[in-house]
LODOKOL-391951 format. One record per residue (C-alpha): x, z, y. Coordinates in steps of 0.001 Angstrom, whole numbers, plus 500000, padded with zeros to 6 digits. Layout:
BEGIN
XZY...
//
This chain:
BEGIN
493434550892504477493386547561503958494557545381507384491794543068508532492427540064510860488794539941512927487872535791513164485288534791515475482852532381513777479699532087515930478962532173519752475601534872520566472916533306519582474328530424517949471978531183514223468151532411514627467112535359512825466218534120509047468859531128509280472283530968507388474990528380507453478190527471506508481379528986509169485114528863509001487163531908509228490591531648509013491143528727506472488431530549504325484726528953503923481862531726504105478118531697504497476553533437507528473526535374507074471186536392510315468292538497508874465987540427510749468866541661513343471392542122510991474833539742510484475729539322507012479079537302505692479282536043501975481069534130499574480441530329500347481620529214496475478082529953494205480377531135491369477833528654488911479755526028489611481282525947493508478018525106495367477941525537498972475918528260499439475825527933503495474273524611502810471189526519500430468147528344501887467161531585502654463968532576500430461589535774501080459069537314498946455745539240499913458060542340499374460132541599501874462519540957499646465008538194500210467586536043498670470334532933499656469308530566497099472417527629496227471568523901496979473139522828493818471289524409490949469230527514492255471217530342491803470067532982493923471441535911495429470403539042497366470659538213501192471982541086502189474396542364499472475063539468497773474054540694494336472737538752491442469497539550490239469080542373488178469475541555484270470500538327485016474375539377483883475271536547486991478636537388488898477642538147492335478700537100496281481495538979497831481135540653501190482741540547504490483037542951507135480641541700510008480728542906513850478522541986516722479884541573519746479299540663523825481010537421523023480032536680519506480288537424515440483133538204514529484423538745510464486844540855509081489687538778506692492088540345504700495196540271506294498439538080504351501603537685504901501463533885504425499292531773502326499373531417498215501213529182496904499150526710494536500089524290491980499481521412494096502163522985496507505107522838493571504420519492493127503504518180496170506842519808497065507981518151493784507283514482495652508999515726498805512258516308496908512135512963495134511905511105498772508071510458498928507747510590502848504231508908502802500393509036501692497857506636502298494363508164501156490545509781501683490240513517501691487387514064499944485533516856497724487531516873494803491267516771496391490845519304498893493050521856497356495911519001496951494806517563499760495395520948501822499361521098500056500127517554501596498762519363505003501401521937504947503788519253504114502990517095507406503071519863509400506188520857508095507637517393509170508569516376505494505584513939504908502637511585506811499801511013505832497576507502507155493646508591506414491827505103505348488491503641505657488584502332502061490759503912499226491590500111497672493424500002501467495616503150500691496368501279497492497666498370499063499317499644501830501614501549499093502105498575497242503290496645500634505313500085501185507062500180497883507689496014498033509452496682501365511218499540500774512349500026497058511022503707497066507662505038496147504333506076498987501490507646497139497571507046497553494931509818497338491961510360496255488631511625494926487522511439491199485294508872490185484373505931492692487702506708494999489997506673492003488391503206490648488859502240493888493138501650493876492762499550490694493087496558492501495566497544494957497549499407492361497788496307489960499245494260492748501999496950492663502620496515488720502980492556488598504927492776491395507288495589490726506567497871493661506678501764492871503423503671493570502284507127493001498130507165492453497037511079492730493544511279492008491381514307492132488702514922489441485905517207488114486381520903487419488373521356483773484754523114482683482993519955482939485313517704482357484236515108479137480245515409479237479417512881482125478792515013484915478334513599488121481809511547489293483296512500485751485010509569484118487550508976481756490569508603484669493355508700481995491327505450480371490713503593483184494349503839484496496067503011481154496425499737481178498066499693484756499874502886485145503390503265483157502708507248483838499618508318483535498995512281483055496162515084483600497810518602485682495867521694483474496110525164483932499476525258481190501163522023482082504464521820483678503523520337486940506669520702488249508021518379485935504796515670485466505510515103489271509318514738488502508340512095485768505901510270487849508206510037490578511244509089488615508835506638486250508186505139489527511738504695490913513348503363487839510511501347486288509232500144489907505952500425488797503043502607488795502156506639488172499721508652488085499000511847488705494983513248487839494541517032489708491223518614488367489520520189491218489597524078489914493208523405488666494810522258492231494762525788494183496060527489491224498849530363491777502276528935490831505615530319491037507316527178490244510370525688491892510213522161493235512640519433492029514320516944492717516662513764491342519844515209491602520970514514487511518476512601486566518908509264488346521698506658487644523003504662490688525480502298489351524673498711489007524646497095485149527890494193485505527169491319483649529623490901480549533086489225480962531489486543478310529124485877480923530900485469483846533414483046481981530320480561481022528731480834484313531793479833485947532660477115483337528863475548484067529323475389488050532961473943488033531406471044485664528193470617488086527934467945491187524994469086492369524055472615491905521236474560493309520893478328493735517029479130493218516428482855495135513730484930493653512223488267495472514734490431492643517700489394495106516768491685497818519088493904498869521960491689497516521211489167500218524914488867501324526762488463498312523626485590497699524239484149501028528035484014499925528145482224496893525748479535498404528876479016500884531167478777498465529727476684496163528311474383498938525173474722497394521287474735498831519347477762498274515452477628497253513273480246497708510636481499495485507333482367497906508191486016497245511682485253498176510922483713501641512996485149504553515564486165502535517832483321504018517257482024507380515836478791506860518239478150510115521403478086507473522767475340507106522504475870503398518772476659503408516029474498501543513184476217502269510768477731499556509978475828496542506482474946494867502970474395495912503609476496499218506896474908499743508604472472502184509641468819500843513015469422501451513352472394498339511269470445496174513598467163497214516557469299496429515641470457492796514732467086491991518090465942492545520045469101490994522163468937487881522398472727487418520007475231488435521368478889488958518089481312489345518759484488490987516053487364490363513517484894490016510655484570487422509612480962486862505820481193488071503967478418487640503397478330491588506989478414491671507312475142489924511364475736488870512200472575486755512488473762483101514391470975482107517503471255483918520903472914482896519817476803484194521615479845484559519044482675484922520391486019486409518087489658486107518640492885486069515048493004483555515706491741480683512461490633479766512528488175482763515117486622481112513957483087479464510390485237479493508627481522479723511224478859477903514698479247476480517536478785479544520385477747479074522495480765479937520701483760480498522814486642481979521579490365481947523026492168485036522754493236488690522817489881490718525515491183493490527789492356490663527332488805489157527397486792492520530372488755493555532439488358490143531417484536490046532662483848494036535796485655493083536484483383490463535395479949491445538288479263493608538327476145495758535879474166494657536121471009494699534610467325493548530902468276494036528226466124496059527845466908499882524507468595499876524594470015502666524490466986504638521995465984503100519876468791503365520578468439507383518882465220507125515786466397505318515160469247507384515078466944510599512840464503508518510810467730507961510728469102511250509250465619512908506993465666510793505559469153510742505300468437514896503582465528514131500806467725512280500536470445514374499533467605516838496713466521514843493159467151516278489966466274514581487365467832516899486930470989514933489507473488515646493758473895515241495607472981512688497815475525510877501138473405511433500298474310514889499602477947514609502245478382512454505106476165514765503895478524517687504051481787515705507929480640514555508460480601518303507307483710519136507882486281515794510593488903516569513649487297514078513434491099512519510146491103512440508203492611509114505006489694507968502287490542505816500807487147504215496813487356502844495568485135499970493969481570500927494809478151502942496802480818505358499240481809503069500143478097501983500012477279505294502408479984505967504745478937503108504999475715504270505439475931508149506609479078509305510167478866509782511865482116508904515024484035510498515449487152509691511568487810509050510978490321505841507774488752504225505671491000502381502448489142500225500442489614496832502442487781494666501503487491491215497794489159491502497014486881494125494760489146496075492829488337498831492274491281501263496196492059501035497507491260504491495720494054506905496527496987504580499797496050503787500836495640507305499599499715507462502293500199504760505099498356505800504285499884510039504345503178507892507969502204506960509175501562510289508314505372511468509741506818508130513009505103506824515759504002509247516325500666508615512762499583509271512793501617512569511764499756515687510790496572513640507636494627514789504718494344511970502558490914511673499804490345509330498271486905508351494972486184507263492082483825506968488673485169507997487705485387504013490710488186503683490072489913506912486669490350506479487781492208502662489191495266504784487825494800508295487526498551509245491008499131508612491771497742511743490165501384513401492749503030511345495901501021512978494068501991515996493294505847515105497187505893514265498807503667516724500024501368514902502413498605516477500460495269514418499244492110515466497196490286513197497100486763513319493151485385511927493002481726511466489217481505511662487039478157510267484237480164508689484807478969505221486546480339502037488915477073502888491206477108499781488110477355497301486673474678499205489176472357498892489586473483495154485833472501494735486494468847496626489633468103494485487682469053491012484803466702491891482201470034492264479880470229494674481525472708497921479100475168497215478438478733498906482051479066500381480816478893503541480815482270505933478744484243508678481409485822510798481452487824514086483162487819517051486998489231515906488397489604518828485155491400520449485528492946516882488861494575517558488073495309521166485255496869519710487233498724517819489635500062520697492438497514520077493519494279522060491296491584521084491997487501521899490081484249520971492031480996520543490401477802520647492958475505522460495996474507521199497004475099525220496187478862524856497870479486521514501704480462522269501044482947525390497873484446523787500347485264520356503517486098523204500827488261524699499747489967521318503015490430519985504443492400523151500928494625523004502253498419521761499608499028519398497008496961517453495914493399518289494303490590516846494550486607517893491222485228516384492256481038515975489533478919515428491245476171513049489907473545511243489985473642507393490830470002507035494509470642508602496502473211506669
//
């Protein structure tokens, strides 16, 4: 006698007589049948092709006789046992034990000793083992079996999952989570639309070098290739920006595509894919997860002896040389910070790069290019030997391409990727910054930059006060926003940047400590800064060294307004963010792009709302600047709020 485990999945009275629906009972979805007194439990899953059938009618003839009829396509079934119609040769509707009783219907479930394990477990599991602690994403039809596999991992304690308005914000928010932290988050979602949807998000991971995993539901194997509804060509449309791009079927070795997305991930920093056709997901599987252990290398590649002995022989033989920091030195920051000192040398920052040294060192230039201070671009000018460090020559960057260089990378392909250098050198940059301190001895004979660069910055500094005291009737200017935000920024605090005037404004002003800056680099997106601050907050609650670290994002009202409603989410989750929103109700940058090119300023201009009533609205702490006066206690205010806040700033485009 089979055990049964008796759910209750209706309160008396809760379905007229010659109603059905759709009830839950225990994890399994059935329809629920009240005809003329009698309770009747059947499949939910039309076995056509997975139509609700608690979501269909209930049809009766002049015979009395009467079927449940599927939304989908028709199908129709006797009411009361579930059959097909005769000669049709259609599978039928399982039954389930029904009873009535004082305090409702209760079914009968086949008792188990714990749940099946699918093929989205193994490699869900899979992703656990390789270190993925996090998944942005929308549950949605076509995921639920993978979906339901991350469940059991959260409530396991092995993963979290952040559930987003907008699937292009679970895209970025890995990006910003792989940019911070090295290692990979994942995004889910449904085929079709919520798959297109990362594109965007998931290229700013690929120019950047951040590791994401994309895992993407999609339409049944059955129907997959004709053009049903939501059924596209996933594999095509994520070529071109996926390094790893693979379908799970019913014979593939899921255990090891999620080992090779995850590792493809790690090693290449870039992105993966993973596409889970619905019927596929809660297949039985008996496979053991994985992990790295023997398939990862962890030593650094050491530049050659050859290369060492040049570099060296170039910076004894230089008066003035410059170290150029690009976002590739992270996590070699010290041995960076101690060759500067050695050397007596400034260090430049690419944008990317900002943060990396306190712009309080003594030997600290600033960032260098079109979002950079004076005194970096004041220092290149007057280098004889440029030593690059991780860094890719951008245009925006604006790294002199005539000067003696020594270009250090780990990626070869970075390495004179835009013009021949002088001395390119393939290795890690510690390894090389170590070996090169080590040999350099004491120095002597060079110019005294540093004093130099003492002068500039005070130069600098009187004159960014003198901006940020500008008024011209119309709002604050960003050195002002930015001066008091420098003030009032935890030094360890983690700063997502958005795309426009802000982020320039940002680059320029905003005078770094210890601050980890996180911003779409080479895509340029606008829309970046809200969803990445949801990645990197997801970092501080899942890796240790992020722990306790206070999250800022920066935008204009142009890149809020891209992923507004994600602000609900950092307040569904309770997420420790302020955003900062310099507000003139303009597309600013395109604007001024439009001025400067002799075209007319033409349909830049914006219709905004209320932000902070917007993010009170929204059950966060909401605060509208409009004084100069207000500005440092309203951000000292924000900052110290537990949870999410926004400072609305109404600036004026005219003073960035």
């Amino acid at each position: 006698m089979t055990n049964l485990d008796w759910v209750k999945v209706a309160d008396p009275g809760a379905l007229a007589d010659g109603q059905i629906t759709t009830v839950n009972a225990g994890g399994a979805e059935l329809c629920l049948v009240h005809l003329r007194g009698q309770w009747v439990a059947l499949d939910n899953e039309c076995p056509h092709q997975g139509g609700p059938m608690g979501d269909g009618t209930l049809e009766c003839n002049d015979d009395g006789e009467c079927v449940v009829q599927c939304p989908w396509h028709g199908w129709s079934f006797d009411a009361l046992t579930g059959q097909a119609p005769d000669g049709t040769g259609e599978p039928g509707l399982a039954t389930y034990p029904v009873e009535v009783r004082d305090d409702g219907i209760y079914v009968g479930i086949e008792s188990t000793a714990e749940q099946t394990r699918t093929v989205s477990d193994a490699m869900v599991e899979t992703l656990v083992g390789w270190g993925v602690k996090r998944v942005f994403g929308m549950v949605g039809h076509s995921n639920l079996g993978l979906a339901d596999a991350i469940r059991r991992r959260v409530l396991a304690g092995e993963m979290e999952f952040v559930g987003i308005r907008h699937e292009g914000a679970a895209a970025f928010a890995a990006s910003a989570y792989g940019k911070l932290t090295g290692t990979p988050a994942a995004c889910l979602t449904i085929a079709g639309p919520g798959a297109t949807n990362l594109l965007t998000g998931l290229w700013d991971a690929k120019v950047d070098r951040a590791p994401v995993l994309a895992l993407t539901g999609q339409v049944q194997t059955q129907v997959l290739g004709p053009g049903v509804f939501q059924d596209i060509d996933l594999s095509s449309a994520f070529a071109a920006v996926a390094n790893f791009s693979q379908t799970v079927l019913r014979g593939s070795d899921h255990v090891e595509l999620a080992a090779l997305a995850c590792k493809t991930a790690l090693v290449e920093q870039n992105v993966a894919h993973l596409i889970f056709p619905d019927d596929v997901q809660a297949e039985p599987s008996e496979a053991e997860a994985s992990g790295p252990a023997g398939r990862m290398v962890g030593e650094p590649v050491a530049p050659s002896a050859g290369a060492i002995r040049d570099a060296l022989a170039m910076i004894e033989s230089a008066k003035r040389p410059v170290i150029v920091v690009g976002h590739g030195c992270y996590g070699s920051e010290d041995t960076v910070i101690a060759l500067a000192e050695s050397l007596g040398a400034p260090v430049l920052t690419t944008f990317k790069a900002k943060g990396l040294l306190s712009d309080r060192h003594p030997n600290a230039a600033g960032v260098l290019g079109r979002s950079g201070t004076p005194v970096a671009s004041a220092m290149m000018t007057g280098a004889d030997l440029l030593v690059c460090l991780g860094a890719s020559f951008a245009v925006h960057t604006g790294i002199d391409p005539g000067k003696p260089t020594i270009q250090v990378d780990v990626d070869r392909m970075q390495l004179g990727k835009f013009h021949p250098v002088t001395l390119p050198v393939w290795g890690d940059i510690g390894v090389f910054c170590g070996a090169v301190a080590a040999g350099i001895g004491g120095r002597s004979g060079g110019d005294d930059q540093l004093a130099e660069l003492k002068t500039r910055w005070a130069d600098w500094r009187a004159e960014k006060q003198r901006r940020a005291g500008e008024d011209g009737g119309n709002g604050l200017s960003s050195a002002a926003v930015f001066d008091a935000l420098s003030q009032v920024v935890p030094d360890d605090a983690i700063i997502a940047v958005d795309v426009g005037n802000n982020t320039y404004s940002f680059g320029r002003y905003f005078e770094c400590t210890q601050q980890r800056v996180l911003m779409s680099g080479y895509l340029g997106s606008i829309g970046f800064g809200l969803p990445a601050a949801l990645g990197a907050w997801a970092a501080t609650q899942d890796l240790e060294q992020f722990r306790g670290r206070k999250v800022v994002s920066v935008s204009g009202d142009g890149g809020f307004g891209q992923y507004a409603m994600e602000f609900t989410t950092a307040v569904k989750y309770g997420m420790d963010i302020t955003h900062v929103l310099l507000n003139n109700d303009e597309l600013g940058k395109i604007s001024k792009e439009q001025r400067s090119g002799n075209w007319e300023v033409w349909e830049t201009g914006l219709r905004n709302p209320g932000f902070a009533e917007f993010a009170r609205l929204c059950g966060g702490r909401g605060t509208r600047v409009e004084a100069t006066g207000e500005l440092t206690e309203a951000l000292r205010e924000a900052v110290a709020h537990p949870g999410a806040a926004l400072v609305e700033i109404v600036t004026d485009a005219a003073l960035t």
